[in-house]
C-alpha positions as CSV (number, residue, x, y, z in Angstrom):
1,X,118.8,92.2,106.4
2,X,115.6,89.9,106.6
3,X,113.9,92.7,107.9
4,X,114.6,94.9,104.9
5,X,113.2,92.9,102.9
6,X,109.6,92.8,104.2
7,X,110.0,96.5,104.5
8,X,110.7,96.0,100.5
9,X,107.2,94.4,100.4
10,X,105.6,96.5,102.8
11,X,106.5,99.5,100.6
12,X,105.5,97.5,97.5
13,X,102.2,97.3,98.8
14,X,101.3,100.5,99.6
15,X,101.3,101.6,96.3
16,X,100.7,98.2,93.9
17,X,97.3,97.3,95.5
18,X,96.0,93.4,95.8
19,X,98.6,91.7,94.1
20,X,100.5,90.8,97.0
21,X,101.4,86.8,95.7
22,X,102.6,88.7,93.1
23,X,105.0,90.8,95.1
24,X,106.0,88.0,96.9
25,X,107.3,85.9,94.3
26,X,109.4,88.8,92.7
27,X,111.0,88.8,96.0
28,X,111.8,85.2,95.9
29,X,112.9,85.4,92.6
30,X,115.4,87.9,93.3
31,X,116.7,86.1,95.4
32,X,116.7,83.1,93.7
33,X,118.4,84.6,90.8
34,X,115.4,83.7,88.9
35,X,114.1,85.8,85.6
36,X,109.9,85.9,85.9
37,X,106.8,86.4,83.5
38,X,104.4,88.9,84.0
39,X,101.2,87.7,82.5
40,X,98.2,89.9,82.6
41,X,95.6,91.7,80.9
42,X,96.8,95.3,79.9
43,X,96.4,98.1,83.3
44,X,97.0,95.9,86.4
45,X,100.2,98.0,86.9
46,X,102.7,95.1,85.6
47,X,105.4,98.2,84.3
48,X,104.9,100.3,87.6
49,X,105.5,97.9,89.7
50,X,108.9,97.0,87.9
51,X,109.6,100.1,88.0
52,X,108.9,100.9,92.0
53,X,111.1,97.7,92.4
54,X,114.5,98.8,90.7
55,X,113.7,102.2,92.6
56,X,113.8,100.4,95.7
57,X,116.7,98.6,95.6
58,X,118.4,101.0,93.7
59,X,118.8,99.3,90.8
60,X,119.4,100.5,86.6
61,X,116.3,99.8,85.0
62,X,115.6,99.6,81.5
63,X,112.4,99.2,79.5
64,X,112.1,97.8,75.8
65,X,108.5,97.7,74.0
66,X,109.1,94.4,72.0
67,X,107.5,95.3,68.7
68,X,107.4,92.9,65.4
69,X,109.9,95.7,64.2
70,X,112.2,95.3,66.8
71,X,116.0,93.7,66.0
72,X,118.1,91.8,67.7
73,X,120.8,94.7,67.4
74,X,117.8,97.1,69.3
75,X,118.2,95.0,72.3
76,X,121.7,94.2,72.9
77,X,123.6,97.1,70.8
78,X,125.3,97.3,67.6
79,X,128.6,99.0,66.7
80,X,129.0,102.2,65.1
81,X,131.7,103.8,62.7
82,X,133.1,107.5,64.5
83,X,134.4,109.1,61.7
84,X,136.6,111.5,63.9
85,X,138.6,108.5,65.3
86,X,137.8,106.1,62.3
87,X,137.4,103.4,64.3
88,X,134.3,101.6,65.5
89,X,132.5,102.1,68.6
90,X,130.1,100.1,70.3
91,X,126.4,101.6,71.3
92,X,125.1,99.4,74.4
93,X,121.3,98.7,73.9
94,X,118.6,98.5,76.9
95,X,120.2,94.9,77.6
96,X,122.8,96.6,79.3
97,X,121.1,97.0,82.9
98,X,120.4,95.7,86.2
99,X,116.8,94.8,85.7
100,X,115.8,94.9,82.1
101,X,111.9,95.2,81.5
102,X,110.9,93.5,78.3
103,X,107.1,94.8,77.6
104,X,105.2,92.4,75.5
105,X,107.6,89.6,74.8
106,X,105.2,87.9,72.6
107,X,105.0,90.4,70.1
108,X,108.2,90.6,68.7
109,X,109.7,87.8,66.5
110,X,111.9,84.4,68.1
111,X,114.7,86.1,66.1
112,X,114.7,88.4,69.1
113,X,113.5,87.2,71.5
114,X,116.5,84.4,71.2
115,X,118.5,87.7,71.7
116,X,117.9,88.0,75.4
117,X,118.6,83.8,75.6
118,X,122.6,84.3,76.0
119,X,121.9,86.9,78.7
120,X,119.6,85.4,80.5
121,X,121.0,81.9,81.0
122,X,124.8,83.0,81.2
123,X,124.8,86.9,82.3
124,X,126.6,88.3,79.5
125,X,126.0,89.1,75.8
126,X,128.3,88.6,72.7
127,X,128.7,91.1,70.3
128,X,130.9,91.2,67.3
129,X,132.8,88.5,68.6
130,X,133.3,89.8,71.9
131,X,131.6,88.6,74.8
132,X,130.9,91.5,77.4
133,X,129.7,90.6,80.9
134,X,126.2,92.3,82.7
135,X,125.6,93.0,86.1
136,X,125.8,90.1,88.6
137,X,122.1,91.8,89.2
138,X,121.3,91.6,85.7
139,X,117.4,90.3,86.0
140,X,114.7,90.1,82.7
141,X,111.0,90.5,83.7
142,X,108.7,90.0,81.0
143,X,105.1,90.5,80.6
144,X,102.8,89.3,78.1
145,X,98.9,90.0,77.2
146,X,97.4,86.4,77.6
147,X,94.1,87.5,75.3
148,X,95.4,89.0,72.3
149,X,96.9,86.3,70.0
150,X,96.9,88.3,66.9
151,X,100.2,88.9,65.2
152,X,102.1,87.5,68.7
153,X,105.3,84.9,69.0
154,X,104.6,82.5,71.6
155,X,108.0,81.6,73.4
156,X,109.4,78.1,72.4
157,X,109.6,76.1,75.2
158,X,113.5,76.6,75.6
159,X,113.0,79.8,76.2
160,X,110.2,79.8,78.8
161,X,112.4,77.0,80.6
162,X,114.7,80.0,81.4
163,X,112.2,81.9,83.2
164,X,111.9,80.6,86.9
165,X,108.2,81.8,87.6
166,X,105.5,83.0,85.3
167,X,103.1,85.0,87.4
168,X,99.5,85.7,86.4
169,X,98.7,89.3,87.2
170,X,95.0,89.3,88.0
171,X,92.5,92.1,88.6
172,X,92.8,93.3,92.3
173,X,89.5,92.9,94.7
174,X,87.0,95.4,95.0
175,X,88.3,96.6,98.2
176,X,92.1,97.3,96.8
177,X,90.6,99.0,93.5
178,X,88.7,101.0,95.6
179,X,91.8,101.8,97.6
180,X,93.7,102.4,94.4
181,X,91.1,105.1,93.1
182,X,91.0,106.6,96.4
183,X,95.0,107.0,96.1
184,X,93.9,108.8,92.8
185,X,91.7,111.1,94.2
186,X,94.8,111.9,96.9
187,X,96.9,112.9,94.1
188,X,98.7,110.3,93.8
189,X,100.0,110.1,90.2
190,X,101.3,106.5,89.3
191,X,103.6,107.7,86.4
192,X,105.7,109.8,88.5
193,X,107.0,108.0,91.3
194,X,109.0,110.5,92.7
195,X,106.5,112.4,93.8
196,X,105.7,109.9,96.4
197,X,109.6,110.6,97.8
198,X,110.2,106.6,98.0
199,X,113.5,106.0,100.0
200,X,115.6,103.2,98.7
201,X,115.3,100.1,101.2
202,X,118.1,98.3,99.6
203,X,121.0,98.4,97.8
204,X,123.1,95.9,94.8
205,X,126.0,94.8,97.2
206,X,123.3,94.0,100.2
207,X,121.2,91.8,97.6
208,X,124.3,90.1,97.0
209,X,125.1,89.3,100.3
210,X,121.3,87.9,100.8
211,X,121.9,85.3,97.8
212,X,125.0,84.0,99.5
213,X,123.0,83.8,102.9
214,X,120.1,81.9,100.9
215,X,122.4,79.6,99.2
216,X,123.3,78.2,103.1
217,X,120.1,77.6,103.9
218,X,119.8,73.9,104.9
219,X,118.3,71.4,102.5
220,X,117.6,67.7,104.3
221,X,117.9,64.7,102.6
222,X,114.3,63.8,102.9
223,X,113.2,67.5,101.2
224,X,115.7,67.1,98.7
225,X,114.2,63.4,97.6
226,X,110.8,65.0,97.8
227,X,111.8,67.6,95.1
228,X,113.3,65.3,92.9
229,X,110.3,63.0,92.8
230,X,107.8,65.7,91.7
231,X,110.3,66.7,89.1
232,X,110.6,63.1,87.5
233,X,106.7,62.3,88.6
234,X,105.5,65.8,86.3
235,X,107.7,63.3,83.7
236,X,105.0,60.7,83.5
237,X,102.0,62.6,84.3
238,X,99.6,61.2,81.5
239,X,98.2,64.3,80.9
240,X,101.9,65.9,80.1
241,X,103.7,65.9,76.7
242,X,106.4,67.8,78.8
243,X,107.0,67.8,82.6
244,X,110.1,69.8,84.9
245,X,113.3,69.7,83.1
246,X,116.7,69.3,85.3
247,X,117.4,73.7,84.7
248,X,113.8,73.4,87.0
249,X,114.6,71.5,89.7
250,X,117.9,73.3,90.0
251,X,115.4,76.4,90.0
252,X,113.1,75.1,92.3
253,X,115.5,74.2,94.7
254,X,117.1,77.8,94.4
255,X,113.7,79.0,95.3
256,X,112.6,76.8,98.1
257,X,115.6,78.5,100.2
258,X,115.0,82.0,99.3
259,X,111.2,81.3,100.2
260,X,112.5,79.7,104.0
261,X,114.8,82.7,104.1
262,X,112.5,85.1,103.6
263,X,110.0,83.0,106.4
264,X,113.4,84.2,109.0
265,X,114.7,79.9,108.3
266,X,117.5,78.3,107.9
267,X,115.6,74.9,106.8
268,X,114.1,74.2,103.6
269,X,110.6,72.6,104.6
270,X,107.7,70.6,102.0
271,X,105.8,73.5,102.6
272,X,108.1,76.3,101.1
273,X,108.7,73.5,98.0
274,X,104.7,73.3,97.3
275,X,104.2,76.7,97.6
276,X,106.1,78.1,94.9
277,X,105.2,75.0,92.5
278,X,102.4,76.5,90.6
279,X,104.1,79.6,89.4
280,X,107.4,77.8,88.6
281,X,105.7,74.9,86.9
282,X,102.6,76.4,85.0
283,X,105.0,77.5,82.1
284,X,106.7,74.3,81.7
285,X,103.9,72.0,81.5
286,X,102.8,71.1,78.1
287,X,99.3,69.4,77.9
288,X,98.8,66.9,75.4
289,X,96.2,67.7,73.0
290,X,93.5,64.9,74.5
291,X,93.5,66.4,78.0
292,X,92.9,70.0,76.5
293,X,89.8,68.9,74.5
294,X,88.3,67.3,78.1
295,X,89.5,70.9,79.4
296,X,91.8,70.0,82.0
297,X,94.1,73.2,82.9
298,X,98.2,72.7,83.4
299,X,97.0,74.5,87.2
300,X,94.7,71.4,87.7
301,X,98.1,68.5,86.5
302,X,100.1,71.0,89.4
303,X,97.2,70.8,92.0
304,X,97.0,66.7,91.2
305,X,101.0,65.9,91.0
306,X,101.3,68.0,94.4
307,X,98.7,65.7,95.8
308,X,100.1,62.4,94.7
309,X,103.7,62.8,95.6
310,X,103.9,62.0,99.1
311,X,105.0,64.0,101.4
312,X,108.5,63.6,103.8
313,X,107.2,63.6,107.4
């Protein structure tokens, strides 16, 4: 099973070029059962590599371009009136997947981007009084454009808190976009994957089974009271209006396992909790206004707490 899994990211790799922390944490998050922010600047392949994904592991995938004209009732489904039976009939919208890609979160209004709250936390949506399940696989990924601020929503903190990682998307290196144009010059097509004849590595019930394995990975004492004390030490950070909240730690520690899973262990180790801190802690920090004027970055309160916790030996 392990072994499927880095021939998921092997795969990955060979066609989304230099982003590989980025591939990695997907991975995790998967597995963690964690939803994940996309955040990059428009063309480093945030939508194909969604898509490759959900090929991969045979998944349902769904896209929604989250527009300032988009309703709630566009994303979850409304219910329409058949006159032949006279009786009303619900129309599932995009929400209704395995792994739901919501392009551009930030530009459509809190109105609905609170619609995706209920499915995100709990893994089912309530429509006209009814409350209809998802897939056990059901997974948002969102992406945002960090530079344009123009007419955008930013999410309200109890929203991003749902989110276990927001990754930063960054330009490849120059060796990988070279790669990348070479690929082009191939004939390789990026917006029609099946030319490439990609053979699903994985499939819904075997994901399943890998959660259950990474929810018995071991968790000592001594890592579990390391965890806790950078959770309630990003509390009192003096450059923090907000630090972790409890849903994070429970996150965090969700993640720590998949990551020693995925490293072929059974043992949670300080190593697999600090290296998955920055991405699951960037959007939960909020700086107070002081330390943003002397320019301190929410990466720089991460780089600090992670040095001033001690670590279990």
């Amino acid at each position: 099973m392990k072994n499927a899994f880095q021939q998921l990211r092997t795969e990955i790799s060979t066609v989304i070029l230099g982003q590989s922390a980025v591939v990695d944490a997907l991975l995790v998050a998967l597995l963690a059962e964690g939803h994940v922010i996309l955040e990059g600047v428009p063309g480093t392949a945030k939508t194909l590599l969604v898509k490759l994904f959900a090929t991969l592991i045979q998944a349902e995938f769904k896209r929604v371009q989250l527009t300032p004209d988009v309703l709630p009732a566009d994303v979850l489904g409304t219910s329409i009136f058949d006159l032949s039976s006279q009786q009303f009939t619900l129309r599932k919208g995009p929400i209704f997947t395995q792994i739901l890609l919501a392009d551009e979160i930030n530009r459509t209004p809190p109105k609905t981007q609170a619609a995706l709250l209920e499915a995100m936390e709990e893994r089912q949506v309530t429509l006209d009084g009814e409350t209809i399940p998802l897939s056990p696989l059901f997974w948002t990924i969102a992406t945002q454009n960090p530079l344009e601020f123009e007419g955008t929503y930013p999410l309200p903190e109890a929203q991003l808190d749902r989110f276990l990682f927001k990754m930063v998307v960054d330009y490849p290196n120059a060796a990988a976009e070279k790669q990348m144009l070479t690929n082009i010059l191939g004939g390789f097509e990026p917006h029609n994957l099946a030319q490439w004849a990609h053979q699903p590595i994985l499939n819904g019930d075997q994901i399943l089974e890998a959660r259950q394995a990474v929810r018995n990975v071991r968790v000592e004492e001594s890592i579990l009271d390391y965890l806790l004390n950078l959770v309630t030490s990003s509390r009192n950070q003096p450059e923090l209006l907000l630090g972790a909240s409890p849903r994070a730690a429970v996150g965090w520690l969700r993640a720590a396992q998949a990551q020693a899973w995925l490293d072929d262990r059974d043992f949670v180790t300080p190593d697999d909790v600090k290296g998955i801190a920055m991405p699951l802690l960037r959007h939960r920090f909020i700086l107070k206004p002081e330390a943003q004027l002397d320019g301190i970055s929410v990466d720089q309160v991460i780089r600090n707490l992670l040095n001033r916790v001690a670590v279990p030996r």
